[in-house]
mmCIF file of the C-alpha atoms, coordinates in Angstrom:
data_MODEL
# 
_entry.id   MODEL 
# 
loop_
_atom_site.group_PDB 
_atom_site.id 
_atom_site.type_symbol 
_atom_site.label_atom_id 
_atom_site.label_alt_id 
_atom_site.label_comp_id 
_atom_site.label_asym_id 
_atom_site.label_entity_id 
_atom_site.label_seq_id 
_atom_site.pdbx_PDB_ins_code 
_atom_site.Cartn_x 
_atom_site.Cartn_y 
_atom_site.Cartn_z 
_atom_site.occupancy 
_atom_site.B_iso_or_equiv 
_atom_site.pdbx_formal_charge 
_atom_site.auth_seq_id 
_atom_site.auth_comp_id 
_atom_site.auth_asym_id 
_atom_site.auth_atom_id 
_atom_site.pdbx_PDB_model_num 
ATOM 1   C CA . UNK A 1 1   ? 21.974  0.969   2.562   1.00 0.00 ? 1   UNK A CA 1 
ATOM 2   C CA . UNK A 1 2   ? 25.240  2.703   1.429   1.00 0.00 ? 2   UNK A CA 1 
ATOM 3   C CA . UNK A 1 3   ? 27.145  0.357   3.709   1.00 0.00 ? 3   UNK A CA 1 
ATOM 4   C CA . UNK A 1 4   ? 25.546  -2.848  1.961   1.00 0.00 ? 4   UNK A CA 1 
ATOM 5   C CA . UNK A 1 5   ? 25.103  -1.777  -1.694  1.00 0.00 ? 5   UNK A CA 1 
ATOM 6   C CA . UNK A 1 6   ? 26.490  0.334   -4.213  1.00 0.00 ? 6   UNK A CA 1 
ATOM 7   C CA . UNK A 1 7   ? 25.679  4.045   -4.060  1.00 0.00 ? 7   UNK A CA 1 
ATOM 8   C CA . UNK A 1 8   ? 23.581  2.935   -7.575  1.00 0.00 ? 8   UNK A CA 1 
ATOM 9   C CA . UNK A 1 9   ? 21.853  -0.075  -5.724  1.00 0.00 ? 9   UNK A CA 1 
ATOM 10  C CA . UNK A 1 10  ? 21.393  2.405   -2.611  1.00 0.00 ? 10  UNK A CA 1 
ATOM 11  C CA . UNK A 1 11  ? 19.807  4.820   -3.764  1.00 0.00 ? 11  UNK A CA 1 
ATOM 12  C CA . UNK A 1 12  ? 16.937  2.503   -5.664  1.00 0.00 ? 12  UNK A CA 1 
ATOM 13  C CA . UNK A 1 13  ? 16.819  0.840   -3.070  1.00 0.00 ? 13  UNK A CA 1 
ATOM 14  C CA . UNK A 1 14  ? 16.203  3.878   -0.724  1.00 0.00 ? 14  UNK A CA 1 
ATOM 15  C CA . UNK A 1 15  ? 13.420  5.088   -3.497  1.00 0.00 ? 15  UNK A CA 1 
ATOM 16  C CA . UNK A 1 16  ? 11.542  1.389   -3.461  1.00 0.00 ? 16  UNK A CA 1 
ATOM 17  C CA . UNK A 1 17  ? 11.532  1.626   0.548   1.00 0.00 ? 17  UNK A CA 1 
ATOM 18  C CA . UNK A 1 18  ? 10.143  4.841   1.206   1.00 0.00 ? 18  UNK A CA 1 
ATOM 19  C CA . UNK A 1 19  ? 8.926   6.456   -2.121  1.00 0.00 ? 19  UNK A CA 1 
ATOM 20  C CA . UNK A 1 20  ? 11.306  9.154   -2.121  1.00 0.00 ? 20  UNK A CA 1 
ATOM 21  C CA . UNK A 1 21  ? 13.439  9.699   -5.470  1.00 0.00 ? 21  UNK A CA 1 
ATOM 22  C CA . UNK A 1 22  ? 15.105  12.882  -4.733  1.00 0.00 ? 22  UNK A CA 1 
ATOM 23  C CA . UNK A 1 23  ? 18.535  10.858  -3.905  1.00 0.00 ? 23  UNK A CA 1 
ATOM 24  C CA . UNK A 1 24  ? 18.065  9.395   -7.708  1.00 0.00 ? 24  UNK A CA 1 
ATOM 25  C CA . UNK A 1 25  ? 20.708  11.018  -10.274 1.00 0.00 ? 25  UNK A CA 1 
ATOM 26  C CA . UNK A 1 26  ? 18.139  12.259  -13.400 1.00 0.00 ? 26  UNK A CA 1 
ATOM 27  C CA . UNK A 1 27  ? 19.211  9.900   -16.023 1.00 0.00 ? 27  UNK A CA 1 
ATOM 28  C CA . UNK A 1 28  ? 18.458  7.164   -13.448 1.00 0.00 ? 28  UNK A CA 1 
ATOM 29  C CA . UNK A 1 29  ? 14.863  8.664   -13.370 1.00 0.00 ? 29  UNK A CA 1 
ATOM 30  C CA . UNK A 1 30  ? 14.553  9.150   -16.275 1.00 0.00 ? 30  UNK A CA 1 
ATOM 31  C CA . UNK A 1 31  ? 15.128  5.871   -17.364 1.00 0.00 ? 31  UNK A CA 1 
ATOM 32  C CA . UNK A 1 32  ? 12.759  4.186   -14.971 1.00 0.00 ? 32  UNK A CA 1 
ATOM 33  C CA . UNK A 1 33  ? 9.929   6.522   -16.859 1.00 0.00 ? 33  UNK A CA 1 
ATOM 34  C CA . UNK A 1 34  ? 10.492  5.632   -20.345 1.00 0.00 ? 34  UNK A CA 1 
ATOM 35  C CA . UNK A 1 35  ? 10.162  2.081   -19.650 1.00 0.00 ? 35  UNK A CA 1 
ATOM 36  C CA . UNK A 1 36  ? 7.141   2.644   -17.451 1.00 0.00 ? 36  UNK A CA 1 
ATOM 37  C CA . UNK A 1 37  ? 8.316   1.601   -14.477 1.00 0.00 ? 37  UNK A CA 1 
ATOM 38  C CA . UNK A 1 38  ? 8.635   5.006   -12.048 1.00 0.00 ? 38  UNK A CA 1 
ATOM 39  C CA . UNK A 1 39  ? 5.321   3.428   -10.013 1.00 0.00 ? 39  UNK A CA 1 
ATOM 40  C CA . UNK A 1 40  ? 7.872   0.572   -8.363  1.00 0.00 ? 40  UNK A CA 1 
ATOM 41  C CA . UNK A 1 41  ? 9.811   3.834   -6.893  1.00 0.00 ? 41  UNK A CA 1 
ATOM 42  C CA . UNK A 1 42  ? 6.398   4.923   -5.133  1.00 0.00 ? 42  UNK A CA 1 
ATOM 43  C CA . UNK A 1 43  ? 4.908   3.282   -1.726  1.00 0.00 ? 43  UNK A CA 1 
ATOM 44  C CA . UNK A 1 44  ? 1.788   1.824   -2.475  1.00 0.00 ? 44  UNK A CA 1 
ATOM 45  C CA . UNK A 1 45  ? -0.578  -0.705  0.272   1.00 0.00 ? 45  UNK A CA 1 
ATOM 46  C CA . UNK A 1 46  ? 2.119   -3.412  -0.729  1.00 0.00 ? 46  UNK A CA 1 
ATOM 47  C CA . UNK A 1 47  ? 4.828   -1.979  0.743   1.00 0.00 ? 47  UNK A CA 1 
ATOM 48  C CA . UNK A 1 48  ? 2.964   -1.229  3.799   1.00 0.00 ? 48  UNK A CA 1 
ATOM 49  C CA . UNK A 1 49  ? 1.128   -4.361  3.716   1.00 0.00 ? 49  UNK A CA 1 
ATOM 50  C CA . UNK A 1 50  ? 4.654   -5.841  3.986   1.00 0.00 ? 50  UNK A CA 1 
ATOM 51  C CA . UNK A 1 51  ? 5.413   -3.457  6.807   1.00 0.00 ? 51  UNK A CA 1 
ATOM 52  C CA . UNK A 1 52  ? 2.463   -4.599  8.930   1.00 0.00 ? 52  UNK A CA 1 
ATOM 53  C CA . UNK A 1 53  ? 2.933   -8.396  8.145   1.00 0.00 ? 53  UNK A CA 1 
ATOM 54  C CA . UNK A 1 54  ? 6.778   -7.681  9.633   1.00 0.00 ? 54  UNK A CA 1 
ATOM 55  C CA . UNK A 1 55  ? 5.282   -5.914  12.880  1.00 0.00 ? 55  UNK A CA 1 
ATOM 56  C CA . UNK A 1 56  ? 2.260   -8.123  12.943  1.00 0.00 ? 56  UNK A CA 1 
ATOM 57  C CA . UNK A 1 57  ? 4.365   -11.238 13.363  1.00 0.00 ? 57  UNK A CA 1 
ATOM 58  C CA . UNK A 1 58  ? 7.217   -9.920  15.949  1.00 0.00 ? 58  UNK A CA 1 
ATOM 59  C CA . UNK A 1 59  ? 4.463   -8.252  18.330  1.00 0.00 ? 59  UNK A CA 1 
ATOM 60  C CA . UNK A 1 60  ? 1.808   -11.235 17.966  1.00 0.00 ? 60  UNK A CA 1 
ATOM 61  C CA . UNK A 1 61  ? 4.194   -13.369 19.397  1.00 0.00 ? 61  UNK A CA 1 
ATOM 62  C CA . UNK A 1 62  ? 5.494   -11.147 22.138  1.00 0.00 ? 62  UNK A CA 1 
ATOM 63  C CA . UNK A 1 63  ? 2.200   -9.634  23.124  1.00 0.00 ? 63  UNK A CA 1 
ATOM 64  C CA . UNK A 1 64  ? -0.614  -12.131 23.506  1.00 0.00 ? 64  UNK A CA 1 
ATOM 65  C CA . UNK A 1 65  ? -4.100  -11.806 24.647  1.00 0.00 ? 65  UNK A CA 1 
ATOM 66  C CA . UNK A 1 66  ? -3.586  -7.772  24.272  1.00 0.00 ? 66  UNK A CA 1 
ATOM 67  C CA . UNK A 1 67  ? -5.558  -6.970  21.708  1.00 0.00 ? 67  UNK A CA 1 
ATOM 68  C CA . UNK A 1 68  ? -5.753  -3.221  22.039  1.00 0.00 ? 68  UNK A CA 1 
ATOM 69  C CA . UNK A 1 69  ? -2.182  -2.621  23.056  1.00 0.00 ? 69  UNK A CA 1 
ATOM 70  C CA . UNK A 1 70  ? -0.718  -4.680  19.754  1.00 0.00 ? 70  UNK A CA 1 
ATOM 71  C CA . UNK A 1 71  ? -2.998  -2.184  17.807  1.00 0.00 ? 71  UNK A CA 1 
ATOM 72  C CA . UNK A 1 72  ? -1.837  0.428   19.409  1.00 0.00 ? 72  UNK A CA 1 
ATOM 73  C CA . UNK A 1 73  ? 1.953   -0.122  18.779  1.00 0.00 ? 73  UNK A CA 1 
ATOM 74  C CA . UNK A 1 74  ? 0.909   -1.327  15.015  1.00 0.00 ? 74  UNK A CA 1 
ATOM 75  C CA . UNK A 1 75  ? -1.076  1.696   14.154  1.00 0.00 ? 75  UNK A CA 1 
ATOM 76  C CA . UNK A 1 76  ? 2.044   3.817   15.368  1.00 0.00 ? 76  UNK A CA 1 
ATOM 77  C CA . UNK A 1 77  ? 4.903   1.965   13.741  1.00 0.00 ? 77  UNK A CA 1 
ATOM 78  C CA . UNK A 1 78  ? 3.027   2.618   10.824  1.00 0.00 ? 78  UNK A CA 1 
ATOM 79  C CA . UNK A 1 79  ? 2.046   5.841   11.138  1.00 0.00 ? 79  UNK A CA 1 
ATOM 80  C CA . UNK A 1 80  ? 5.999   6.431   11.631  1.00 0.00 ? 80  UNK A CA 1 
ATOM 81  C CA . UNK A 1 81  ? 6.484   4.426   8.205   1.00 0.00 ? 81  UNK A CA 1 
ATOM 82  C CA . UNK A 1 82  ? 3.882   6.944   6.758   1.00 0.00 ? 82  UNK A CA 1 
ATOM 83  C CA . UNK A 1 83  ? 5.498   9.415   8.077   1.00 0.00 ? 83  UNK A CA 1 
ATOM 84  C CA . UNK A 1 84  ? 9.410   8.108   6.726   1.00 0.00 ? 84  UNK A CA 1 
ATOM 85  C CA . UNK A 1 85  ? 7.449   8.174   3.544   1.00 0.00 ? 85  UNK A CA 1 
ATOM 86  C CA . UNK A 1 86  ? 6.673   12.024  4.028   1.00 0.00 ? 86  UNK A CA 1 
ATOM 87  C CA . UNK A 1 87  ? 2.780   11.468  3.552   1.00 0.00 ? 87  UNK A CA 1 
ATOM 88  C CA . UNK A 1 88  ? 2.162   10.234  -0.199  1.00 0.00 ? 88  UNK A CA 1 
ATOM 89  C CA . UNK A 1 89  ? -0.674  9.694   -1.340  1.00 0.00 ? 89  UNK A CA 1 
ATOM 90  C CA . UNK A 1 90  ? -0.844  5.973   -2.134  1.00 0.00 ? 90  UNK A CA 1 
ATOM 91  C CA . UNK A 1 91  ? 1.025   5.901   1.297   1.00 0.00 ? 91  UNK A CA 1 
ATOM 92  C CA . UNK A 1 92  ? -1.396  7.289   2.943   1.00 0.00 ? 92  UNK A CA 1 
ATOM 93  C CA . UNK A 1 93  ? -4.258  6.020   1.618   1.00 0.00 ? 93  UNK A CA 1 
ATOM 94  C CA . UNK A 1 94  ? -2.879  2.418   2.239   1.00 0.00 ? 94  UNK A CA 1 
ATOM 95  C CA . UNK A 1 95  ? -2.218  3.257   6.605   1.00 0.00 ? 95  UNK A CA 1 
ATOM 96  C CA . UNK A 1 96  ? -5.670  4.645   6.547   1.00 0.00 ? 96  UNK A CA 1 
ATOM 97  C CA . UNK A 1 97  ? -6.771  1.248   5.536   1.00 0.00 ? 97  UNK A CA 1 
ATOM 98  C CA . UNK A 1 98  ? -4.529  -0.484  7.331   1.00 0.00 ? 98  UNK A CA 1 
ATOM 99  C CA . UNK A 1 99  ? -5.306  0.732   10.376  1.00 0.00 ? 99  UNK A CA 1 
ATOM 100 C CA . UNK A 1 100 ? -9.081  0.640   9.402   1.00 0.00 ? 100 UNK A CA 1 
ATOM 101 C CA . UNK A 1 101 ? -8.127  -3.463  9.110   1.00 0.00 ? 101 UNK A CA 1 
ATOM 102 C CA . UNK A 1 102 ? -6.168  -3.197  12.697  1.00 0.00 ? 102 UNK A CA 1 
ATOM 103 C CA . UNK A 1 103 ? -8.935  -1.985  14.205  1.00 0.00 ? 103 UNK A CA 1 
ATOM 104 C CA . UNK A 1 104 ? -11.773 -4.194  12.663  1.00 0.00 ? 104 UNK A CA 1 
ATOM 105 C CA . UNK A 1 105 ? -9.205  -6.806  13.898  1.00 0.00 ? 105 UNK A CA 1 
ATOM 106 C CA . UNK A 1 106 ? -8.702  -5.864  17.550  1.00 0.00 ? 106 UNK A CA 1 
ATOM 107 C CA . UNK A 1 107 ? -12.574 -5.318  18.061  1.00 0.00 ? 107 UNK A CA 1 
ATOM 108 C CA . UNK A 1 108 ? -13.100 -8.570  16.307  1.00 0.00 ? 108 UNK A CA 1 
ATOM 109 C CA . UNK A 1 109 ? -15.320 -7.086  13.478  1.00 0.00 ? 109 UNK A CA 1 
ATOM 110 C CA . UNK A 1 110 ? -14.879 -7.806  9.658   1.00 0.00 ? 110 UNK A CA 1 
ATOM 111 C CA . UNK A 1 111 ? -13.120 -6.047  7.531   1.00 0.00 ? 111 UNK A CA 1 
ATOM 112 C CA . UNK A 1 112 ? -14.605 -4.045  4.407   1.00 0.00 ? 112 UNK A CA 1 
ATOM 113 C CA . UNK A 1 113 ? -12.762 -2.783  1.975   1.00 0.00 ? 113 UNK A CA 1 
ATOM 114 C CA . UNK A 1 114 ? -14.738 -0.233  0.141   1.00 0.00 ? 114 UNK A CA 1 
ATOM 115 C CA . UNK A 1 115 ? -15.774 1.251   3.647   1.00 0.00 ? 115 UNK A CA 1 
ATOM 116 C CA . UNK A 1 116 ? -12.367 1.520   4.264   1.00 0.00 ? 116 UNK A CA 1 
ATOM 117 C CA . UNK A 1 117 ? -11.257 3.269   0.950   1.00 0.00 ? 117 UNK A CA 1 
ATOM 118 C CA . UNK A 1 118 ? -14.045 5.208   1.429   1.00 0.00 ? 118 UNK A CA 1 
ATOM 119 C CA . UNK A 1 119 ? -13.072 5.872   5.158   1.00 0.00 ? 119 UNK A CA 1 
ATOM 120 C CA . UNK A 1 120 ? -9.374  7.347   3.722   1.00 0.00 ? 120 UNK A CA 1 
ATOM 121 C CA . UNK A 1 121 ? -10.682 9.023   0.917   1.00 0.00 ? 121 UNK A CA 1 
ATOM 122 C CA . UNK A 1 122 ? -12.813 11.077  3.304   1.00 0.00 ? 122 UNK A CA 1 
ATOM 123 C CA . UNK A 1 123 ? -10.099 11.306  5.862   1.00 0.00 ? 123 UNK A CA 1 
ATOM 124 C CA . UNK A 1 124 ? -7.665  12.420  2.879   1.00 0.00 ? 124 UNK A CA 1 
ATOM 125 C CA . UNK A 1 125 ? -10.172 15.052  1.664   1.00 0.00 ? 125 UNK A CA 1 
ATOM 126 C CA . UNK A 1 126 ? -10.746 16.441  5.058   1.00 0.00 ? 126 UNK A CA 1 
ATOM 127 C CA . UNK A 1 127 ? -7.213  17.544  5.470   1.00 0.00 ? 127 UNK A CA 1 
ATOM 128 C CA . UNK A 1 128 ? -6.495  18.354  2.025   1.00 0.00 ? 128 UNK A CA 1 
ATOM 129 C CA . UNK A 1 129 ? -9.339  18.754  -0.072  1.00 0.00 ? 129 UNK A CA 1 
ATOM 130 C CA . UNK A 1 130 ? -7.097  19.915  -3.295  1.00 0.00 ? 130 UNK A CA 1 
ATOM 131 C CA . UNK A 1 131 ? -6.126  16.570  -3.134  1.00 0.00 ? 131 UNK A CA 1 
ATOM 132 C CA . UNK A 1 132 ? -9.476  15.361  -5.094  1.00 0.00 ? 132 UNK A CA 1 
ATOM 133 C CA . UNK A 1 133 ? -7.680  17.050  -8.300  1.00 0.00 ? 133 UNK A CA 1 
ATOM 134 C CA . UNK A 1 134 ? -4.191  15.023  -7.889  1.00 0.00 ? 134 UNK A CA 1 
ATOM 135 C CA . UNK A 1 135 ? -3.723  12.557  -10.436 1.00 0.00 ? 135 UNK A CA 1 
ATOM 136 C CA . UNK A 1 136 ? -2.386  10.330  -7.899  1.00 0.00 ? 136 UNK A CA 1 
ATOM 137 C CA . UNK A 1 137 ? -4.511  10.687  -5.865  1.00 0.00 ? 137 UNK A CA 1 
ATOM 138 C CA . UNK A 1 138 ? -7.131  9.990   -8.132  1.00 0.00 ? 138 UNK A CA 1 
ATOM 139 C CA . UNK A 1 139 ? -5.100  6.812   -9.440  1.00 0.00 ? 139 UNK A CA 1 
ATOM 140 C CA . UNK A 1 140 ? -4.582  5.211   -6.135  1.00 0.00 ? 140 UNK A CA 1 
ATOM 141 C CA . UNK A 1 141 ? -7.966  5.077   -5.198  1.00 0.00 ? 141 UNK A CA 1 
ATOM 142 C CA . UNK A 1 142 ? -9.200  4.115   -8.538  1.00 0.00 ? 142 UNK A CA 1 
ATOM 143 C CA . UNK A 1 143 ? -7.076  0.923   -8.624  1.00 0.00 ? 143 UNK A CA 1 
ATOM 144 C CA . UNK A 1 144 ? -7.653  0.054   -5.304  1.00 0.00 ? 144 UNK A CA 1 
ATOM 145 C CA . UNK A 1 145 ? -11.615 0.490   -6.126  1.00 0.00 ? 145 UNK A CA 1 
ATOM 146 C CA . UNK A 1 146 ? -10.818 -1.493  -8.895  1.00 0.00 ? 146 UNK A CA 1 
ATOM 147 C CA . UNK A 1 147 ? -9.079  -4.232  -7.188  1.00 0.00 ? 147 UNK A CA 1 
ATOM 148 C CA . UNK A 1 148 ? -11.932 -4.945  -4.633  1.00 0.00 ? 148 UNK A CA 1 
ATOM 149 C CA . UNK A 1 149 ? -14.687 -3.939  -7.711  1.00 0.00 ? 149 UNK A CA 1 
ATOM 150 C CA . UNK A 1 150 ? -13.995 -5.990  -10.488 1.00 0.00 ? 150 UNK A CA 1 
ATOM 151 C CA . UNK A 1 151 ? -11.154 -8.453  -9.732  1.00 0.00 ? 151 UNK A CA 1 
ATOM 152 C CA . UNK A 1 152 ? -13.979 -10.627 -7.353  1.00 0.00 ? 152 UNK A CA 1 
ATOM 153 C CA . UNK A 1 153 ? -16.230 -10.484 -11.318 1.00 0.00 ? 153 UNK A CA 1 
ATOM 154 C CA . UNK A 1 154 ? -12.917 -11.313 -13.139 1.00 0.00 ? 154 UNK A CA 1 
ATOM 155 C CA . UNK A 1 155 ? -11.623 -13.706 -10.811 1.00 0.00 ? 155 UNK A CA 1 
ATOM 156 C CA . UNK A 1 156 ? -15.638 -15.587 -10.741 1.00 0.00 ? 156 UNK A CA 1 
ATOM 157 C CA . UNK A 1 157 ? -15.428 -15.597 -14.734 1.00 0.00 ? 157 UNK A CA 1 
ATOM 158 C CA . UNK A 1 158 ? -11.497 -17.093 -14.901 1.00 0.00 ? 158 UNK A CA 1 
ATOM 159 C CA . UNK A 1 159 ? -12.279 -19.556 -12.645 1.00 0.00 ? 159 UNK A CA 1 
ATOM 160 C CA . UNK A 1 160 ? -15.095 -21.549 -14.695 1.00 0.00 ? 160 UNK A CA 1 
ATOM 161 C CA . UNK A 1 161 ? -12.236 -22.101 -17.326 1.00 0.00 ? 161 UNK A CA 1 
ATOM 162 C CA . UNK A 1 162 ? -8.872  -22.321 -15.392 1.00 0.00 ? 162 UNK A CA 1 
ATOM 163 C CA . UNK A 1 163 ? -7.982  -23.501 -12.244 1.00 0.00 ? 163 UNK A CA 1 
ATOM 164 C CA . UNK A 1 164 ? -8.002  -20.543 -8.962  1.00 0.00 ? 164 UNK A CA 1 
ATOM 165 C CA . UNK A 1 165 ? -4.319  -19.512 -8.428  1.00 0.00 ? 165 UNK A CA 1 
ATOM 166 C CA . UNK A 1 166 ? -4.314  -18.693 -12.561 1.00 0.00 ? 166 UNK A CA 1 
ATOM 167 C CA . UNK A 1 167 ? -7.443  -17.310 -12.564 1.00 0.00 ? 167 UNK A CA 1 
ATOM 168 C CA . UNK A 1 168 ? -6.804  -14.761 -9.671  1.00 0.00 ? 168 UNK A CA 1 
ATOM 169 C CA . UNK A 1 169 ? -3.841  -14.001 -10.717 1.00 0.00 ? 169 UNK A CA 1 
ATOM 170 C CA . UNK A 1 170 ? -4.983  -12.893 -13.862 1.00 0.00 ? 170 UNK A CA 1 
ATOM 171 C CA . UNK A 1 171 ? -7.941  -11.280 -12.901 1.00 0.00 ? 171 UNK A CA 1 
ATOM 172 C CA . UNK A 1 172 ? -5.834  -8.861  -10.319 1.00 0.00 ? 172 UNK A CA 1 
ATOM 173 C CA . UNK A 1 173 ? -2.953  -8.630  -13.521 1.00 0.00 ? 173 UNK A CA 1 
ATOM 174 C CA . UNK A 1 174 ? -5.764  -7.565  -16.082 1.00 0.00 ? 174 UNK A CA 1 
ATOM 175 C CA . UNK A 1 175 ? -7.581  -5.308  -13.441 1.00 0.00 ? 175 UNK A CA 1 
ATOM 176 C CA . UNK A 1 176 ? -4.603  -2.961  -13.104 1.00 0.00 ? 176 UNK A CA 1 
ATOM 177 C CA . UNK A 1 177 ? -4.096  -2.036  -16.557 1.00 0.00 ? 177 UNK A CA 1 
# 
């Protein structure tokens, strides 16, 4: 990143990709939380969402017809993502999932979501059970409860009124506040 940006640009940058602000001067920090935006600095299930779209597309067109083997590689690219990310929370709650999805996928099985969350909450608690008292912890799974809770009952309620890609939108927008 240094070779492409500005040491500024760089180290944001850096932050954004793998949740880790220690390269950050403080004033820089600082000024990220007083205009409430130090949650774009942490990894959250869009950035690995983003990850597994990027290895999703390369492998499903070099590995066909080999299911188990393309979740295989998928769960451990990302698992070496989670690990780049050193293990936060959000980070980790999001791979569980993911791979939770990657699986349902390979066996040919839908996905559910709250058996999923519920799945890495479980899995998170098991190796850490201090965790439960972490405010991010707490947070992450709360919004992502929230997202697959009450954004469908939004979403239903928007969409008598306004046409779908407004009323989604919206209903996702007002769920995370």
């Amino acid at each position: 990143l240094l070779k492409v940006a500005d040491k500024n640009t760089a180290e944001i940058e850096y932050a954004m990709l793998f949740g880790d602000k220690s390269y950050l001067n403080g004033e820089l920090k600082d000024n990220y939380s007083s205009v409430g935006l130090s949650h774009l600095l942490a990894v959250s299930g869009l950035h690995v969402g983003f990850v597994i779209a990027i290895i999703s597309k390369t492998l499903d067109k070099l590995i066909k017809n080999k299911r188990w083997f393309a979740f295989g590689i998928k769960s451990a690219l990302i698992f070496l993502y989670l690990i780049l990310c050193n293990f936060a929370i959000s980070a980790s709650r999001a791979v569980i999932m993911s791979m939770v999805l990657l699986y349902a996928d390979a066996r040919g099985k839908p996905y559910d979501g709250f058996s999923a969350l519920s799945f890495a909450g479980c899995i998170l608690l098991l190796l850490d059970p201090t965790q439960f008292y972490d405010v991010g912890f707490q947070l992450s799974f709360m919004v992502v409860f929230g997202l697959f809770g009450i954004a469908p009952l939004l979403s239903k309620m928007f969409l008598k009124v306004m046409p779908k890609w407004l009323g989604e939108g919206l209903a996702v927008s007002i769920d995370r506040k």
